[in-house]
PLY file of the C-alpha trace (Angstrom):
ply
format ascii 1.0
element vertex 424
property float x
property float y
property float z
element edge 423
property int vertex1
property int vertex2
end_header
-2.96 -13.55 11.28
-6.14 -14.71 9.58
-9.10 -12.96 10.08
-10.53 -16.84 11.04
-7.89 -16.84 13.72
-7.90 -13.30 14.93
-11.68 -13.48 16.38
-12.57 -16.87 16.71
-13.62 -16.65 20.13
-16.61 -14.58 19.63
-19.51 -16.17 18.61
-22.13 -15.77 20.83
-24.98 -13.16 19.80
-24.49 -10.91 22.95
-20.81 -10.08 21.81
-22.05 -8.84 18.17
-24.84 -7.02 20.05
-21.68 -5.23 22.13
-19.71 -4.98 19.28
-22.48 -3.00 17.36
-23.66 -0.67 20.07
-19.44 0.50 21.28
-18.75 1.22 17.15
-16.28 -1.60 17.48
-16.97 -2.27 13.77
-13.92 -4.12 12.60
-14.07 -6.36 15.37
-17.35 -6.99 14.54
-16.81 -7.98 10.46
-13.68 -9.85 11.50
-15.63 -11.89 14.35
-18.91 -12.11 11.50
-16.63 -13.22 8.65
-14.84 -16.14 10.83
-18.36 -17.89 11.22
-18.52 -18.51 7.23
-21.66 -20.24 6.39
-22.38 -20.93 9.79
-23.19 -17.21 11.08
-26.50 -17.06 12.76
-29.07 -14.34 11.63
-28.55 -12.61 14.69
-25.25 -11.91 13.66
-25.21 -11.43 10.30
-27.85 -8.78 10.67
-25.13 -7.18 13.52
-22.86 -7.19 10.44
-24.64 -5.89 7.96
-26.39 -2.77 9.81
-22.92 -1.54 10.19
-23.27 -1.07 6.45
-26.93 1.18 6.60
-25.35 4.55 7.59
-22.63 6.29 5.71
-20.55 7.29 8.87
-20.16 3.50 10.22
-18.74 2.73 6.84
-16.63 5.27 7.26
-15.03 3.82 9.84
-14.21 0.21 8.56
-10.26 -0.51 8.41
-8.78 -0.74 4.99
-7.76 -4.40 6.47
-11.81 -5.15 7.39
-12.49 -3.67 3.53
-9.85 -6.30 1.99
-11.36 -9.33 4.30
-15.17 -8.25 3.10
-14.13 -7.86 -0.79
-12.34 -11.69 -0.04
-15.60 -12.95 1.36
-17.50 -11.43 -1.24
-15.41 -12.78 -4.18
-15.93 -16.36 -2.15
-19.48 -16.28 -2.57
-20.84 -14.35 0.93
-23.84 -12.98 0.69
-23.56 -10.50 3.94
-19.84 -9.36 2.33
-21.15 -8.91 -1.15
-24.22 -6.67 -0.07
-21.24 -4.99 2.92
-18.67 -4.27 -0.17
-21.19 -3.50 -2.53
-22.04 -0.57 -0.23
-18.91 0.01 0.75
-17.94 0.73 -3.43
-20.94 2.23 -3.86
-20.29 4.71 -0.70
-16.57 4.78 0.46
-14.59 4.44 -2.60
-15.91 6.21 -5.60
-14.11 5.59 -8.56
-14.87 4.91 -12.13
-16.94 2.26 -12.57
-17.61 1.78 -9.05
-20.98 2.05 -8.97
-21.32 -0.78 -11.53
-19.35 -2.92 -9.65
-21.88 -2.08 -7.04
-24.63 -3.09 -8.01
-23.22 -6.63 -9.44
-22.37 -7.15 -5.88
-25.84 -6.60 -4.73
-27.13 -8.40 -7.52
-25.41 -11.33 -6.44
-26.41 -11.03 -3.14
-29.82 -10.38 -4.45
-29.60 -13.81 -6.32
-28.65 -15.59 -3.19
-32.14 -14.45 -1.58
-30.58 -11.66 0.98
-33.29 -9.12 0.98
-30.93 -6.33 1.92
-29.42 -7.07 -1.96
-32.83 -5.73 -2.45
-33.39 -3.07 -1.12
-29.86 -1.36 -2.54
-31.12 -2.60 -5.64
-34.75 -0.12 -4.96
-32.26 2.57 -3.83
-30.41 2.63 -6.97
-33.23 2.48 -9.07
-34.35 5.55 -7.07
-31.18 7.16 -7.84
-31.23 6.48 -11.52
-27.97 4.47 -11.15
-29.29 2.06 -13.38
-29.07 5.04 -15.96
-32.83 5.88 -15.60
-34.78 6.87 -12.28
-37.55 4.72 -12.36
-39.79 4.72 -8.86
-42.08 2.10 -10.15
-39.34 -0.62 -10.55
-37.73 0.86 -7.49
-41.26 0.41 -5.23
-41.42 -3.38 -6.87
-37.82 -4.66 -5.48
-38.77 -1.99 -2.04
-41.85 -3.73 -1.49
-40.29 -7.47 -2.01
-37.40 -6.47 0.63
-39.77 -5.52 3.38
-41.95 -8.33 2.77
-39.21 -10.25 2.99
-38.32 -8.29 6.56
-35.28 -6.30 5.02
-34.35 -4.22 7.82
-32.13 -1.73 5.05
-35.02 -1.79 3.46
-37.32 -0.68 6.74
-34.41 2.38 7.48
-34.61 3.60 3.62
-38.30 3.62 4.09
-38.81 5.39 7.26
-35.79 7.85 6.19
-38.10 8.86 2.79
-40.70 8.90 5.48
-38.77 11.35 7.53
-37.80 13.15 4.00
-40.51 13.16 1.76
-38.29 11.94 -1.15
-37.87 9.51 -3.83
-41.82 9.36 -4.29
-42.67 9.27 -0.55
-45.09 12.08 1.03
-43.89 13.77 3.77
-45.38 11.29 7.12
-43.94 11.40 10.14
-46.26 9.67 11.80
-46.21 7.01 10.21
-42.46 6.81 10.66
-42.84 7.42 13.84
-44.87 4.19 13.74
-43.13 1.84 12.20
-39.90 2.89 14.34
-41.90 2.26 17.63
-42.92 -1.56 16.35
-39.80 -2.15 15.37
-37.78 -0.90 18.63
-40.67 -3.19 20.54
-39.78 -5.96 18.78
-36.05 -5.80 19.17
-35.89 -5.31 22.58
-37.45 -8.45 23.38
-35.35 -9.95 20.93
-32.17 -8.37 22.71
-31.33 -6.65 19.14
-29.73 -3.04 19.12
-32.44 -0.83 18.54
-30.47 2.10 18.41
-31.07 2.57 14.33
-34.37 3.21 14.45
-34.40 5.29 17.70
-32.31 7.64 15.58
-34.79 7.46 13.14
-37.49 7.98 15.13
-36.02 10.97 16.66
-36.00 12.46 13.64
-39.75 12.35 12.82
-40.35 13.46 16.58
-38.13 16.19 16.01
-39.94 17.26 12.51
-43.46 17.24 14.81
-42.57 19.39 17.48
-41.53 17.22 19.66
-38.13 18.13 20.71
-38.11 16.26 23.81
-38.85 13.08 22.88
-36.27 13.21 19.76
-33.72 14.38 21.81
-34.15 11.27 24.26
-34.26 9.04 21.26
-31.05 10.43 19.60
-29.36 10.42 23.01
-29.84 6.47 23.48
-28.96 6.36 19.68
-25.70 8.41 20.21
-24.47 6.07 23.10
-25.16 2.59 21.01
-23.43 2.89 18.03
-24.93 5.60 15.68
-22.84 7.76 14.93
-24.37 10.40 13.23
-27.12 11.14 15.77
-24.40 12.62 18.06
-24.60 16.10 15.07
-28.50 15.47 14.98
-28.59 15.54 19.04
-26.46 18.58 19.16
-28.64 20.81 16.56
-31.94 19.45 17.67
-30.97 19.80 21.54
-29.19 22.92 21.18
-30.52 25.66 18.76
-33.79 27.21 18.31
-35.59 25.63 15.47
-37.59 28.88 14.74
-34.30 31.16 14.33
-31.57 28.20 14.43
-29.94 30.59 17.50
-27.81 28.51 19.93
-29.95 28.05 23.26
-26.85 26.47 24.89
-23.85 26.98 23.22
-21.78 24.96 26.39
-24.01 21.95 26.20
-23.96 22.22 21.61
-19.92 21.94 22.07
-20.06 19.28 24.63
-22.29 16.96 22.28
-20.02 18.06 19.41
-16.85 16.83 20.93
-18.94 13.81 22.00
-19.26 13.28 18.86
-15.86 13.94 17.40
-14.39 10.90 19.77
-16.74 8.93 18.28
-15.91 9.85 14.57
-18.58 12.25 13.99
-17.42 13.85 10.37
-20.89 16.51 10.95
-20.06 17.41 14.50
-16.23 17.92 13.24
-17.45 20.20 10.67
-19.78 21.93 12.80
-17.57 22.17 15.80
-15.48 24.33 12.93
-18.15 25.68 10.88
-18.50 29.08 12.72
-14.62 30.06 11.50
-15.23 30.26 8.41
-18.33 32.82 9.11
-16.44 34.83 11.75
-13.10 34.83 10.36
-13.38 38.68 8.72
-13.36 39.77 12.14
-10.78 37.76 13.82
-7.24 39.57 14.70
-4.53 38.42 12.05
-2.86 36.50 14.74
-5.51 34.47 15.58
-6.25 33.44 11.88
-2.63 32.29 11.62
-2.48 29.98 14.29
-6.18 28.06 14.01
-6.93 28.42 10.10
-4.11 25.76 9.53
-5.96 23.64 12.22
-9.67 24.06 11.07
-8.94 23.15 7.16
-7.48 20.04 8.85
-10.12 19.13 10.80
-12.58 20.06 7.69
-10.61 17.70 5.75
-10.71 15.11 8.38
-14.72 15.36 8.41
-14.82 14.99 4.68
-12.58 11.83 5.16
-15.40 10.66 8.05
-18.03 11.06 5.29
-19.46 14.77 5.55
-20.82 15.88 2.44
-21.46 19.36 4.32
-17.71 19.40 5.03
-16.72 18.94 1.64
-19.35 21.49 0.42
-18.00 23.84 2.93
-14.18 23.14 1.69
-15.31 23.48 -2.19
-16.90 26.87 -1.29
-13.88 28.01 0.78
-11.43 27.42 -2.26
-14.17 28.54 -4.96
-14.24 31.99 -3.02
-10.83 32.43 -1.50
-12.61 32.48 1.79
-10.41 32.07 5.77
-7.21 33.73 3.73
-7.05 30.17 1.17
-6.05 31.73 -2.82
-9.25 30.70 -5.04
-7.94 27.36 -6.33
-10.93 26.19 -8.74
-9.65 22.89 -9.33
-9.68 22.31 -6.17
-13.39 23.43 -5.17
-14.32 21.55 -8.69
-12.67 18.09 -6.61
-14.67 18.88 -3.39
-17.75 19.50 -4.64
-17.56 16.41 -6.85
-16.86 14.37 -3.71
-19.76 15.82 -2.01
-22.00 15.29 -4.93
-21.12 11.55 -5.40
-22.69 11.06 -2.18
-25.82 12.69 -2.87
-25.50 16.33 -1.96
-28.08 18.72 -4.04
-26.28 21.78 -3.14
-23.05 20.51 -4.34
-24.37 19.41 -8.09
-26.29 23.55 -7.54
-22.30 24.45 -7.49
-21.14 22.42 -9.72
-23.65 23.14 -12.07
-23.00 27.42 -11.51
-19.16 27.08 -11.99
-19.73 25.59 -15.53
-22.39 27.39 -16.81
-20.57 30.72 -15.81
-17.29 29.00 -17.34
-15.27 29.07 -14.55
-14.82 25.46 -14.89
-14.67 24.65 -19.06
-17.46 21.44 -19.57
-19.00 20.64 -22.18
-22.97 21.42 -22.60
-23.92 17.77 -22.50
-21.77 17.76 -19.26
-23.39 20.71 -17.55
-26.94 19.30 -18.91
-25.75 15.89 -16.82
-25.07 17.72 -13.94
-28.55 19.24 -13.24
-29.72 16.23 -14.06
-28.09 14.52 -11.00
-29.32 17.29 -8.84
-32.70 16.99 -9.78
-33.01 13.95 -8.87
-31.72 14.23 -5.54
-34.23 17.16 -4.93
-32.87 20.31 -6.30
-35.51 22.91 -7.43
-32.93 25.26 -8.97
-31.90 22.15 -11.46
-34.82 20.22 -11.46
-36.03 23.66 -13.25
-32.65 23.48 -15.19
-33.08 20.31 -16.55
-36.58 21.00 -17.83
-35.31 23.86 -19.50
-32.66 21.77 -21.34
-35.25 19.08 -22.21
-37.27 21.65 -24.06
-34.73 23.01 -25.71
-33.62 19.85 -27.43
-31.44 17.58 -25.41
-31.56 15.55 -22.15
-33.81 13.50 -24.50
-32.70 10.32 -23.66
-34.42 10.78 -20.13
-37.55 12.05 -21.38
-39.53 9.53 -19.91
-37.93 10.16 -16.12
-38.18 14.00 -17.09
-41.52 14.27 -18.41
-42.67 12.10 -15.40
-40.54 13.65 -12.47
-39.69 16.92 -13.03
-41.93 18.46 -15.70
-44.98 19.14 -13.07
-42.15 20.43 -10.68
-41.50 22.95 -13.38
-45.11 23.80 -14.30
-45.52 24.29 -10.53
-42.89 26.97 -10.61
-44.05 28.60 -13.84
-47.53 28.91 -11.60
-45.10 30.34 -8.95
-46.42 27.56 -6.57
-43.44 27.33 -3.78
-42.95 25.75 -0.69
-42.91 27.67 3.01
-38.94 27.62 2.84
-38.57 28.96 -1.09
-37.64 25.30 -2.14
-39.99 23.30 -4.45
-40.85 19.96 -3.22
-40.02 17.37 -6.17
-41.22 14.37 -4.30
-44.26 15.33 -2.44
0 1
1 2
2 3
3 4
4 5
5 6
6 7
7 8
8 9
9 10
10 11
11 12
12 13
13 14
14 15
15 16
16 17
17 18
18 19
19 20
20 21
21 22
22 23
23 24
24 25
25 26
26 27
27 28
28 29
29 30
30 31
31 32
32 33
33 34
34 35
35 36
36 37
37 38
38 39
39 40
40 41
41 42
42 43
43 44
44 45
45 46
46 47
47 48
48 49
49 50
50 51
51 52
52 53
53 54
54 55
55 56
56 57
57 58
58 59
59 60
60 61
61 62
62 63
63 64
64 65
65 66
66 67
67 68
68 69
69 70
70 71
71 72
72 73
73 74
74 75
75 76
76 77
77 78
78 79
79 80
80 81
81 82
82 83
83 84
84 85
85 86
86 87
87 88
88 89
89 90
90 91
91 92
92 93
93 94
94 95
95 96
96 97
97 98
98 99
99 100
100 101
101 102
102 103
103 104
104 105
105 106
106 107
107 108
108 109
109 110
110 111
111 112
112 113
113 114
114 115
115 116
116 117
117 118
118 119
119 120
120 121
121 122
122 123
123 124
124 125
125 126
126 127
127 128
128 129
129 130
130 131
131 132
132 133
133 134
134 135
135 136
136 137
137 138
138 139
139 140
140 141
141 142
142 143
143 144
144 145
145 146
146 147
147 148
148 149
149 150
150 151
151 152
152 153
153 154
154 155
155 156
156 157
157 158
158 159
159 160
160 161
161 162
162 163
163 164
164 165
165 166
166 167
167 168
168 169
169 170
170 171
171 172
172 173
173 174
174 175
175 176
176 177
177 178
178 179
179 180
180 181
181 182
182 183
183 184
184 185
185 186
186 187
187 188
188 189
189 190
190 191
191 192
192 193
193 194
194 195
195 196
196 197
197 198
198 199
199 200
200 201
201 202
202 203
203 204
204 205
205 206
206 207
207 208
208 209
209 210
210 211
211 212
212 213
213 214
214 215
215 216
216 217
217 218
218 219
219 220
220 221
221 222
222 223
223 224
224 225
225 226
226 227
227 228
228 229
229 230
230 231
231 232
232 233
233 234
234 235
235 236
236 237
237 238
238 239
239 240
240 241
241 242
242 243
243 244
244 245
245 246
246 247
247 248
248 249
249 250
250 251
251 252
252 253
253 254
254 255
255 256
256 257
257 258
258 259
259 260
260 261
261 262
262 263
263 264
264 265
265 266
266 267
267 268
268 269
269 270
270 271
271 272
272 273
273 274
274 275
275 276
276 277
277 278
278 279
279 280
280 281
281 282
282 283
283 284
284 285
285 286
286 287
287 288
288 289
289 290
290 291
291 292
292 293
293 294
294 295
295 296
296 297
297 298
298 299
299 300
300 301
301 302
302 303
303 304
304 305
305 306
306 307
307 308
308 309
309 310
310 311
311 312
312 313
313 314
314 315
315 316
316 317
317 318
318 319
319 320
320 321
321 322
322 323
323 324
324 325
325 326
326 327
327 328
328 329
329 330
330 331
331 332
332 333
333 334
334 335
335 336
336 337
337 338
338 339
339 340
340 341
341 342
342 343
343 344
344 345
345 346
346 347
347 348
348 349
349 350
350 351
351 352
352 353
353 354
354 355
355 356
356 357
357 358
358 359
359 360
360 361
361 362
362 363
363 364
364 365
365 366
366 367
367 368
368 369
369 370
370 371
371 372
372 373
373 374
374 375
375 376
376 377
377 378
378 379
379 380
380 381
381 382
382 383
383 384
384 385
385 386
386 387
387 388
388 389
389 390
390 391
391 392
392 393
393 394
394 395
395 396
396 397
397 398
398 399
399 400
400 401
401 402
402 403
403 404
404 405
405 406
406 407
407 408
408 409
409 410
410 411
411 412
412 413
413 414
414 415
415 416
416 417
417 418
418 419
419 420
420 421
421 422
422 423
């Protein structure tokens, strides 16, 4: 059956709405899709917000991924920008990230804003081979003008972050959430995005209770990822990180599991790996099996944590595993394609202590990535490979970036938590 055929009884806005705040994702690009050319905005902007977050991507059918890349090939707009983040976040493989951003550019060239805002992201990431902020602020700028609401979550998320160029403001991401949720809800929009957001930025100011209601209404419409931020931010101590209800932090967790939370899977496991020294030999037989499973599964869901956890499991022969370095190499590399600093930091430590043979230029490349995803240990790296002769070809994005991050260190200027702040 047709994708035209299989949902062609929902087209009024309300059932997108639904559709977007119970996760039911492929019902939603099937039902999107069916409309064609005649999808109204209030749709199409159901459909694409499905494509913001990493986890909801996650979840998209192989059989929804084949129907999007169709649409896209046909000339959609909302599929190319969907597919191009679906290459650029689901299914790495060589080349995919080129194949990307043609997407997007396409889109782009059909006037969809979202186009550019993944177009600003990528020049943030240096996927256009350089990091260049100023370009990436010009096509940033042009999305939210034009009301790019991927644009508005990467925004309030640097906000939230302090990366890619943006100073640390909660408040004013706290700010712009608030206007936006006010203007949704009298537009009958989900506004469950950006209460996740903004419970982030209450959470960062002290305000625990607030974020916690925000994440909560978050959790329960369709994002899935605030279930592991709800949990954490609900649950521990953020002075010591102690659990101040470890009943309620499991309850959330498995909460968050039904709902295809890859973070609250890997959490939900995350103390075996710490405890398992003092666990009785029968108990490691029969749950280790069980918990690399579930790790696994996470990883599949989209946790970079997960995979960072597995590659440092198989690095060290930790839980009873043999060391198996090819393996660890192939789980932090998964973890790193999705932006994970502490991944490239492993990455980068297995080849220069040749445990994994690269080439310099190779290892060079690698603490290259990590700088620019915030790194101080290989933003310092880097530096110290452009002096000595090579990285040269990204002197301009070193010698604008990172070079004051590594004259800050030489001056032993740190931040509170022992991490230098690249972005600030």
């Amino acid at each position: 059956m047709s994708y035209e055929d299989e949902s062609r009884s929902c087209r009024r806005d309300a059932d997108f709405a639904e559709m977007l705040r119970k996760e039911q994702f492929d019902d939603l690009v099937f039902a999107a899709l069916a409309m064609g050319d005649n999808i109204s905005d209030f749709a199409a902007r159901c459909f694409r917000r499905i494509f913001y977050l990493v986890p909801s991507i996650f979840v998209v059918s192989d059989a929804a991924q084949a129907a999007i890349k169709e649409a896209a090939d046909g000339g959609n707009p909302h599929a190319r920008f969907a597919y191009g983040r679906l290459l650029r976040t689901k299914n790495w493989n060589a080349g995919d990230v080129e194949t990307a951003l043609e997407y997007f550019e396409k889109a782009y060239a059909q006037h969809l804003s979202d186009a550019g805002a993944a177009i600003a992201n990528a020049y943030y990431a240096g996927e256009y081979g350089l990091v260049d902020y100023s370009r990436a602020k010009q096509y940033l700028v042009e999305a939210l003008k034009q009301n790019s609401e991927f644009a508005a979550v990467l925004y309030i998320n640097w906000l939230n972050r302090g990366t890619y160029g943006f100073n640390l403001n909660t408040a004013l991401a706290i700010k712009t959430s608030s206007a936006i949720i006010e203007n949704e809800d009298l537009e009958g929009m989900p506004s469950a995005i950006w209460k996740s957001l903004r419970g982030v930025a209450y959470y960062r100011e002290g305000n625990v209770d607030a974020a916690c209601q925000d994440l909560e209404a978050a959790a329960n419409n369709g994002i899935i990822d605030a279930w592991s931020f709800l949990a954490l931010f609900k649950c521990t101590d953020p002075e010591t990180g102690e659990y101040t209800d470890v009943d309620e932090y499991e309850r959330l967790l498995n909460e968050g599991i039904d709902h295809h939370c890859g973070d609250c899977l890997m959490l939900s496991n995350e103390t075996f790996v710490t405890m398992f020294d003092s666990l009785d030999e029968d108990t490691r037989e029969r749950i280790t099996g069980s918990v690399l499973q579930d790790f696994d599964r996470a990883v599949e869901l989209g946790s970079a944590e997960a995979a960072k956890l597995l590659g440092d499991i198989y690095r060290d022969g930790l839980c009873g595993q043999p060391e198996d370095i090819n393996k660890a190499w192939s789980y932090y590399a998964r973890a790193a394609l999705w932006r994970y600093a502490q991944a490239y930091e492993s990455m980068f430590d297995m080849a220069v202590k040749g445990i994994v043979k690269q080439e310099q230029d190779s290892c060079d490349l690698l603490a290259l990535n990590g700088a620019r995803y915030g790194s101080q240990e290989l933003i310092i790296e880097t530096v110290a490979a452009y002096y000595a002769g090579r990285l040269t070809a990204f002197a301009s994005e070193i010698e604008q970036y990172y070079v004051p991050v590594y004259q800050a260190h030489e001056e032993d200027e740190s931040d509170d938590d022992g991490r230098y702040d690249a972005w600030s």
